[in-house]
N, C-alpha and C positions, 0 to 999 in steps of 0.2 A: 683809736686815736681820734681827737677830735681841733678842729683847726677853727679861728673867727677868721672868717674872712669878709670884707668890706661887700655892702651889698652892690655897691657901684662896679664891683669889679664882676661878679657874677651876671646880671639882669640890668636890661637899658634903664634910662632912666624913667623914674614913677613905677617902676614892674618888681617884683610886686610891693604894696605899699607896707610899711611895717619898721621894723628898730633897724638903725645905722648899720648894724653889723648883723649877717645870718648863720646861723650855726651848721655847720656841713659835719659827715662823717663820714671820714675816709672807712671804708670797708675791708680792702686790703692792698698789699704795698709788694713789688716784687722785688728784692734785692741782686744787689749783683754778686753773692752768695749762689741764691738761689738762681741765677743767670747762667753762673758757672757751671754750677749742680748739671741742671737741664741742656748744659751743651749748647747755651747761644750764643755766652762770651767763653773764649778759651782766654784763661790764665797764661800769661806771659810775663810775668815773675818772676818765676825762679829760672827764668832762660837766660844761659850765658849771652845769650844776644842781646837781649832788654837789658842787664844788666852793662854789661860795656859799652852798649851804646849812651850808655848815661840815665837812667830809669832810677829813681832812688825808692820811689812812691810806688804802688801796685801801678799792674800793667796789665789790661786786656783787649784781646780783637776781638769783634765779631765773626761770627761764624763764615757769614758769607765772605769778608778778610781773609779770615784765612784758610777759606778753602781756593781764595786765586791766589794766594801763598804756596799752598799744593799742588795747585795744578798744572805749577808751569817745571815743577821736582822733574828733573831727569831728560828735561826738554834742552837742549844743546848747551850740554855743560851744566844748567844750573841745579843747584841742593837747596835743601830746605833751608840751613843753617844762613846760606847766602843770601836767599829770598828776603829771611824772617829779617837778618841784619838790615839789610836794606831798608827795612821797612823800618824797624825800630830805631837806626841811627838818623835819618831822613825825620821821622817823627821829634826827637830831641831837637834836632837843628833847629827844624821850624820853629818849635817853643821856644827855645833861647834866644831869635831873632827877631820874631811878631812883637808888634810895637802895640797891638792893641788888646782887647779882652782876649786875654788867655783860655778863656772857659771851650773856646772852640777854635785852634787852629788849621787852618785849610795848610795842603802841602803837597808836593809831588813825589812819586816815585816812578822811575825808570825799572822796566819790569818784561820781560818775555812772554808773551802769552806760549797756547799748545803748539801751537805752529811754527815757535819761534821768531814770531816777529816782535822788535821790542815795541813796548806799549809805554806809554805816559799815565799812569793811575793817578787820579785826581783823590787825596782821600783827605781825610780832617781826624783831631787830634781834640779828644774833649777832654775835660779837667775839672773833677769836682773834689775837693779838700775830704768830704767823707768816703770818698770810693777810690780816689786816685784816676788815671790816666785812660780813657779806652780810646781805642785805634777802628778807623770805620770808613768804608766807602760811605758817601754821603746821603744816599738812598738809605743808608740803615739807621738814619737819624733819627 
């Protein structure tokens, strides 16, 4: 695959001297396909959670998401199904009420850690029209 891209936007100016535009070649390109495949985004999709929380578009976590999805399973009172809800219905909200670039909504969720203490998770909601929706602590940015 190969892209023009502006030499201004690659090298300061005068560096190096030569035509307007330099020709790069992307070598390879990781999909979130192959993301899924390899276990770093899980598919949250075809989850009755993602789906009633209002999700109409693909839907994925990160790994590290949703292994403190996991971890808090069976910790006073709480299930998977409850965690993931939380997570996915809080995520929609945020989107339909952020008044600015969509492409990355910040949001909260109310959440238990292992010991049972509830926790405030800071997480963000990215949105790209060819991949649809991932779900991410922000460190996984």
């Amino acid at each position: 695959m190969r892209h023009r891209i502006p030499e201004d936007s690659l090298f300061p100016s005068g560096y190096p001297a030569g035509t307007p535009e330099t020709l790069i070649e992307i070598g390879s390109t990781y999909t979130r396909k192959q993301a899924i495949e390899d276990g770093v985004l899980v598919d949250l999709s075809s989850t009755r959670e993602a789906r009633e929380a209002g999700f109409k578009a693909p839907v994925a976590a990160t790994r590290h998401l949703w292994e403190t999805i996991e971890s808090g399973v069976g910790v006073a009172g709480q299930d998977l199904k409850g965690r993931l809800w939380d997570v996915c219905f809080m995520a929609v909200q945020a989107f339909k009420t952020f008044n600015e670039d969509k492409h990355l909504v910040p949001f909260e969720v109310l959440m238990k850690d292992t010991q049972g203490k509830l926790q405030k998770l800071k997480l963000w909601l990215t949105f790209t029209e060819s991949e649809g929706f991932t779900i991410m602590h922000p460190e996984d940015y």
